[in-house]
C-alpha positions in Angstrom: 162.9 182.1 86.2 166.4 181.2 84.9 168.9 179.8 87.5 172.7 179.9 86.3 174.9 177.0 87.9 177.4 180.2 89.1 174.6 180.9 91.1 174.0 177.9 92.5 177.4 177.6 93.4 176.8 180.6 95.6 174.4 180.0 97.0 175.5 176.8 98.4 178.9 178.8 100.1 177.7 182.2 100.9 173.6 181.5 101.4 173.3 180.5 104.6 169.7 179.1 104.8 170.9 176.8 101.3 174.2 176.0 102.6 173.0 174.5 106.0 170.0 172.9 104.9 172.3 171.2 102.0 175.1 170.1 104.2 172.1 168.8 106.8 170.8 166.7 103.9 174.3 165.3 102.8 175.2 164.0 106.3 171.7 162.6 106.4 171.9 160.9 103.4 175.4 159.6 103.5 174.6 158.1 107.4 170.9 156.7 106.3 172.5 155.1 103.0 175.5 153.4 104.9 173.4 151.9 107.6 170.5 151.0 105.7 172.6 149.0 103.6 172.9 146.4 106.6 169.3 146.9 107.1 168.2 145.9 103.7 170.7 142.9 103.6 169.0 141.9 106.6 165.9 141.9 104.7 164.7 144.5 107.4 163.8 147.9 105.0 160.7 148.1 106.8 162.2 148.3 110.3 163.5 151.7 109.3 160.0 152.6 108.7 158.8 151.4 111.9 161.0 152.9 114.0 161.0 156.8 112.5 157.4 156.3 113.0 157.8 155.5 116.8 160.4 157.8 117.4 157.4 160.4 117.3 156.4 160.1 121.2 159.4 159.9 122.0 160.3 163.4 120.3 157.0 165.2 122.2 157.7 163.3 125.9 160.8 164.1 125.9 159.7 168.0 124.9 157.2 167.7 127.4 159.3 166.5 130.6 162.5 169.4 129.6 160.0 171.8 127.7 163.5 172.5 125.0 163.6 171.8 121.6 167.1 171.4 121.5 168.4 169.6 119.1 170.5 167.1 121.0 167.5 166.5 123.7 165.2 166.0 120.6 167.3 163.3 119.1 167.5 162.3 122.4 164.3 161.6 122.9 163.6 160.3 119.2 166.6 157.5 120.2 164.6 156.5 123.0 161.5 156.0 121.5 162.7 153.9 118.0 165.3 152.0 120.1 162.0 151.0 122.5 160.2 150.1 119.3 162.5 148.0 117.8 163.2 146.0 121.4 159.3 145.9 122.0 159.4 144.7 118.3 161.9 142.1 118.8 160.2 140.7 122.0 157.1 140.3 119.9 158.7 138.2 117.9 160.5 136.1 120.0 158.0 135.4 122.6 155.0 134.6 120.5 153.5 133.4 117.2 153.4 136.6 115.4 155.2 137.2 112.6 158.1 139.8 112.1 155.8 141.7 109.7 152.8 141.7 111.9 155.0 142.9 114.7 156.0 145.7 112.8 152.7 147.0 111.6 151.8 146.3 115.1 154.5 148.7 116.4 154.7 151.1 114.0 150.8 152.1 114.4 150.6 151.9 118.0 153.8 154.3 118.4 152.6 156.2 115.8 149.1 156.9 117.2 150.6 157.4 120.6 152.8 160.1 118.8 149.6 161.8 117.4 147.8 161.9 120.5 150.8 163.2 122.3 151.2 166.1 119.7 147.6 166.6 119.9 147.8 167.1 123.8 151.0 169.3 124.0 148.7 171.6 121.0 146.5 172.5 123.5 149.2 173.5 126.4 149.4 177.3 126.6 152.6 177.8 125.8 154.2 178.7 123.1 157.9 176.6 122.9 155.6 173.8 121.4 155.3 175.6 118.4 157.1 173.6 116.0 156.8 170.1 116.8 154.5 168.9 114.3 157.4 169.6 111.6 158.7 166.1 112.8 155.9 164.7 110.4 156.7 165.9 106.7 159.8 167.8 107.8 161.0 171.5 107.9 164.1 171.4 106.5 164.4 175.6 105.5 164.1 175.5 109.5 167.5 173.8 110.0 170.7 176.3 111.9 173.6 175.0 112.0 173.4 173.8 115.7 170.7 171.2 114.1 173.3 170.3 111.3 176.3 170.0 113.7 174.3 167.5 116.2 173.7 165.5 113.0 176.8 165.4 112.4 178.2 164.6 115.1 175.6 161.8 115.8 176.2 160.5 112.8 179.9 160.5 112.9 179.4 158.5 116.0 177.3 156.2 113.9 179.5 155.7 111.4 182.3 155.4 113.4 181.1 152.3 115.3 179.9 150.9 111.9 184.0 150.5 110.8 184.5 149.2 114.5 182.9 146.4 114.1 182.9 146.2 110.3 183.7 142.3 110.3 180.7 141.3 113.0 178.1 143.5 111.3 178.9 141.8 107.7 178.8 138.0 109.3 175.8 139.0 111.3 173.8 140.3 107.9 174.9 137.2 106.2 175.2 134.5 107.8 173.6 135.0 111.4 173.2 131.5 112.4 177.1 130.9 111.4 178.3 133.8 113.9 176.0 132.3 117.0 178.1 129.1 116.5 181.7 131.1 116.5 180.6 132.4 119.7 179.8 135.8 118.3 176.9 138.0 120.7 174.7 138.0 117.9 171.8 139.0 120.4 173.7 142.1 121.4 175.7 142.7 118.0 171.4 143.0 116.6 170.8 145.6 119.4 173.7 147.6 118.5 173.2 147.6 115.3 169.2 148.4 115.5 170.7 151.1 117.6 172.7 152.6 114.9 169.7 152.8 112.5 167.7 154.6 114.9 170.5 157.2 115.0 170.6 157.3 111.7 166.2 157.2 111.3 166.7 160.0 114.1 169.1 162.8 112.6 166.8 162.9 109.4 163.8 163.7 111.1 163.6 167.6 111.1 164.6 167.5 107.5 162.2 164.4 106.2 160.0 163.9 108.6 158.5 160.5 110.2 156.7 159.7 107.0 159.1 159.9 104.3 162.2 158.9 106.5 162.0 155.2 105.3 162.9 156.8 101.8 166.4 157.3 102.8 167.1 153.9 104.8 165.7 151.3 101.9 166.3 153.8 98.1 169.8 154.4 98.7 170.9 151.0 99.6 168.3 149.2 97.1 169.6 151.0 94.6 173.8 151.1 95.6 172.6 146.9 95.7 172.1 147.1 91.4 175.5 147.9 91.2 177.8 145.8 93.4 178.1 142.4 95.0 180.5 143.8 97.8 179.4 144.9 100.9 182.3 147.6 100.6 181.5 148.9 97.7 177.4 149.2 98.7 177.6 151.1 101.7 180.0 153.7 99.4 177.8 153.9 96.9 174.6 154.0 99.3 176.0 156.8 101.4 177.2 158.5 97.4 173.3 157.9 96.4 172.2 159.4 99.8 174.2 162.6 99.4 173.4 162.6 96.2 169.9 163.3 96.3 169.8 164.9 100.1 172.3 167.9 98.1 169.8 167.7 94.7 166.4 167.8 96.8 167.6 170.6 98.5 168.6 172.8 96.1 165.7 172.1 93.9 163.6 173.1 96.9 166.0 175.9 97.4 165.2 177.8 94.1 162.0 176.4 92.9 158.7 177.8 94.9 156.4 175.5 96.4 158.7 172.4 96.5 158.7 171.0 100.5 162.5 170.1 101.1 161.8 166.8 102.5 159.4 165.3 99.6 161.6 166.5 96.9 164.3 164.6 98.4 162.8 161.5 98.7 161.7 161.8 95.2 165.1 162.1 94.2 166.4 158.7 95.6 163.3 157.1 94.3 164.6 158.6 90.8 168.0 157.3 92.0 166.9 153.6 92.5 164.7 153.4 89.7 166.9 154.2 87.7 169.3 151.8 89.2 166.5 149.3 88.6 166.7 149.6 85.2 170.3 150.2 83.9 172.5 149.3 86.5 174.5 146.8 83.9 175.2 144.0 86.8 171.3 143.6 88.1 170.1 146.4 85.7 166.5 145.0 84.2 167.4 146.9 80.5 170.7 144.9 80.5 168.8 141.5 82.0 166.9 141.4 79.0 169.1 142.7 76.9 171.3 139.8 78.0 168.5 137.0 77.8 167.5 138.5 73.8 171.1 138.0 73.4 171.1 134.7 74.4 167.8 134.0 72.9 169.7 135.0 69.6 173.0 132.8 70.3 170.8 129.8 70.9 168.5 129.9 67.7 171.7 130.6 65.9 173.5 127.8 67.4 170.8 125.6 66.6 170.3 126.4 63.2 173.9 125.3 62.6 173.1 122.1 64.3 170.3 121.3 61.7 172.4 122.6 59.0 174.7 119.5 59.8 172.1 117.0 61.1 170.8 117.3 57.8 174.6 117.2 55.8 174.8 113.7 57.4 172.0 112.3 54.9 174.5 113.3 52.3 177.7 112.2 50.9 179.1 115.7 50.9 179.0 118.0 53.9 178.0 120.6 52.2 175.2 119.5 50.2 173.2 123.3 50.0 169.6 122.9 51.9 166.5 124.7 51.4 165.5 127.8 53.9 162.3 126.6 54.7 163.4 123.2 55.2 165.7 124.9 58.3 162.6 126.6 59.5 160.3 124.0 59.3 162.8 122.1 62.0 163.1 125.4 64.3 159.0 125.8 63.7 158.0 128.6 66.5 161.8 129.8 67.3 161.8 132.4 64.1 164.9 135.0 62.7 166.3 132.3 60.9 167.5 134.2 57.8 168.9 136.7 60.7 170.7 133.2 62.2 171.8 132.3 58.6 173.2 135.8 58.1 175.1 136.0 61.3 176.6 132.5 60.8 177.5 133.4 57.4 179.5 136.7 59.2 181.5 134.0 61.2 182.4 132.3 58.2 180.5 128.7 59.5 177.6 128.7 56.2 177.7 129.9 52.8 174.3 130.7 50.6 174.5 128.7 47.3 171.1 130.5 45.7 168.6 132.4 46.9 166.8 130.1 49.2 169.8 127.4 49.9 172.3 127.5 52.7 175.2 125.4 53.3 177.8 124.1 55.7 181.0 125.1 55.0 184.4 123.4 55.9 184.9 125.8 59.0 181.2 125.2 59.8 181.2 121.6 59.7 185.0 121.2 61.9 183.4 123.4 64.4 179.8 121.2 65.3 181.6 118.4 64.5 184.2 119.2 67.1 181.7 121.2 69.8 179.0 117.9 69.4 182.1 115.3 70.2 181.1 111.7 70.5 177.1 112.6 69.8 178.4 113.0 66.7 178.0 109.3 66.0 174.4 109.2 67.4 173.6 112.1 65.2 174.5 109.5 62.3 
C-alpha cells in the first residue's frame, strides 16, 4: 500500500482519530523529554519506571471509589499513586540500609502487583464502565478524544510551567545538591516537587504508552538530547524536540501501517532516536570518539616518527643525513603506518625522500622539533 506525504498531511488536519492521537503524543513527548532531563541528570531514569508502574492502583482505586473514567479523575488518581511511590520510595531510603536501587525494585513490584490484583478484582465487578482499564498497561492510544488530549495538555502545561519557575533551583538541585542545602535552599521539598512533576509527566502518557513502556519516554529523549549538548538549556529543548519527535512519527506509522500498536511503535522510535544519538552525535557521538582517538592515534605515531628522524640526525654532522625506512620502524616496532607517517610529514613539508627506502629531515622539519623539543634538545644530544 503506497502512502503519499499529501496524504499524510491530511490526515494529520482533517482525520480526526490521527490528528488527536498525534497531537496526544507530541505533548506527551515534549513534557516527558523536558522533565526527564532533570531526572536522568539526577541519575534517577529508573524512578520514572518505578513510578508509571505504581501509578497502576492508583488509576483502578480511584475508578473504583468514583466509578468514572474521566480523564482528569484518572490522572488524578495515577498522581496519587506514583507521587505515594516515590515518597514511600524515598522513606526507604532514608530510614534504613537499603539501597536506592533495591528501593525501587522494591516499590515498583509491590505497586505493580497491587495494580494487577486490583484490575483483576474490578474484572470481575458486573458492570460494564470498567471496560477499558487494562489499556493503562501497553496503552490505547487510537482510543484517545480530544477531552483525553486537552487534560494532557493542560497538565502538562502546568508541569512545564513550574519547571521555568523554578528553573534556577531545579538546575542547582540536579547538580550540585549538597551545595544548595548549604545556601539554605529546601532541597527536601524542591526533590518533592520536582518528583511531583515527573509523575505528571509519567501520568499524562499513560493511556497512550502504557505503564510498561512509559519509562521509554522519561530516560530515551533526554539520554539522547544529553549526546548533543553540555547545557542544561539546550537538553531539555532538544529532549522535549526528540520526544515530539518520535510521539508524532510513532503515531503516524501506527496510523497507516496495520498491526503496529501506537504505544510500542513510539517507544521504538526514541530508542532509534537515542541510538542513534549514541553513535553520531559529534560532541559524545561513539563514531566521532573513535574517529577522534584514530585521529590522534595517527598524529602521535606521526609526531613520533619525526622525533626519530632527528634523534637519529644528531649522530650526524648534517641534519639531514637521509636514513633508512626500516631503521624508523625498527624504533616505532609495534606502532605501524610509518610510510603513511612519512608520507603525511612529507605533505607538511617537515621530511623529504632521498631514494626509495631513505627519508630525511628537512630544514623546516628540523627548526620545528628543534624548536617544539626546547631545552631536551640538549639531552637528546
Amino acid at each position: 500500500m503506497e502512502i503519499s506525504i499529501l496524504e499524510i498531511i491530511r490526515s494529520m488536519f482533517f482525520d480526526y482519530t490521527v490528528r488527536t492521537v498525534v497531537l496526544g503524543a507530541a505533548v506527551l513527548g515534549i513534557a516527558s523529554g523536558a522533565l526527564g532531563s532533570f531526572a536522568v541528570l539526577r541519575k534517577q531514569s529508573l524512578l520514572g519506571d518505578a513510578m508509571s508502574h505504581a501509578a497502576l492502583p492508583g488509576i483502578v482505586l480511584i475508578f473504583i471509589l468514583t466509578r468514572s473514567k474521566a480523564p482528569l479523575v484518572i490522572m488524578a488518581g495515577a498522581v496519587i499513586a506514583g507521587w505515594v511511590g516515590a515518597l514511600v520510595m524515598s522513606a526507604i531510603v532514608n530510614t534504613t540500609r537499603i539501597k536506592h536501587d533495591s528501593a525501587l525494585g522494591f516499590v515498583l513490584s509491590v505497586f505493580f502487583g497491587l495494580g494487577l490484583m486490583l484490575l483483576t478484582f474490578v474484572q470481575k465487578i458486573p458492570d460494564a464502565r470498567q471496560a477499558g482499564l487494562e489499556k493503562f498497561l501497553f496503552g490505547q492510544a487510537a482510543a484517545l478524544l480530544e477531552r483525553d488530549v486537552i487534560a494532557m495538555a493542560i497538565l502538562g502545561g502546568l508541569a512545564m510551567i513550574v519547571m521555568v519557575v523554578f528553573w534556577k533551583e531545579f538546575k542547582l538541585l540536579s547538580f550540585d545538591a549538597p551545595f544548595a542545602a548549604s545556601l539554605g535552599f529546601p532541597v527536601r521539598l524542591l526533590d518533592i516537587v520536582l518528583t511531583t512533576l515527573l509523575v505528571i509527566a509519567i501520568v499524562i502518557g499513560l493511556q497512550a504508552v502504557g505503564v510498561v513502556l512509559m519509562s521509554a519516554m522519561v530516560v530515551a529523549p533526554a539520554a539522547a538530547a544529553r549526546q548533543w549538548t553540555d547545557r542544561l538549556g539546550w537538553m531539555v529543548v532538544l529532549a522535549s524536540l526528540f520526544g515530539a519527535a518520535a510521539g508524532i512519527v510513532g503515531a503516524l506509522i501506527s496510523a497507516f501501517i496495520p498491526g503496529f500498536s501506537t504505544g510500542p511503535t513510539i517507544a521504538l522510535c526514541i530508542s532509534l532516536i537515542a541510538l542513534l544519538s549514541l553513535f553520531f552525535a559529534p560532541n559524545r557521538g561513539m563514531v566521532w570518539e573513535r574517529v577522534r582517538q584514530e585521529r590522534n592515534r595517527r598524529q602521535l605515531r606521526t609526531e613520533s616518527v619525526l622525533t626519530d628522524l632527528f634523534a637519529l640526525s644528531l649522530q650526524h654532522s648534517e641534519a639531514s643525513h637521509p636514513h633508512s625506512i626500516s631503521v624508523l620502524r625498527a624504533m616505532n616496532a609495534g606502532r605501524g603506518g610509518v610510510r603513511n607517517s612519512l608520507v603525511n610529514l612529507e605533505e607538511r613539508g617537515l621530511v623529504r625522500q632521498t631514494s626509495q627506502e631513505e627519508w630525511s629531515l628537512t630544514d623546516e622539519g628540523y627548526r620545528e622539533v628543534r624548536q617544539r623539543a626546547g631545552d631536551s634538545v640538549e639531552d637528546l644530544s
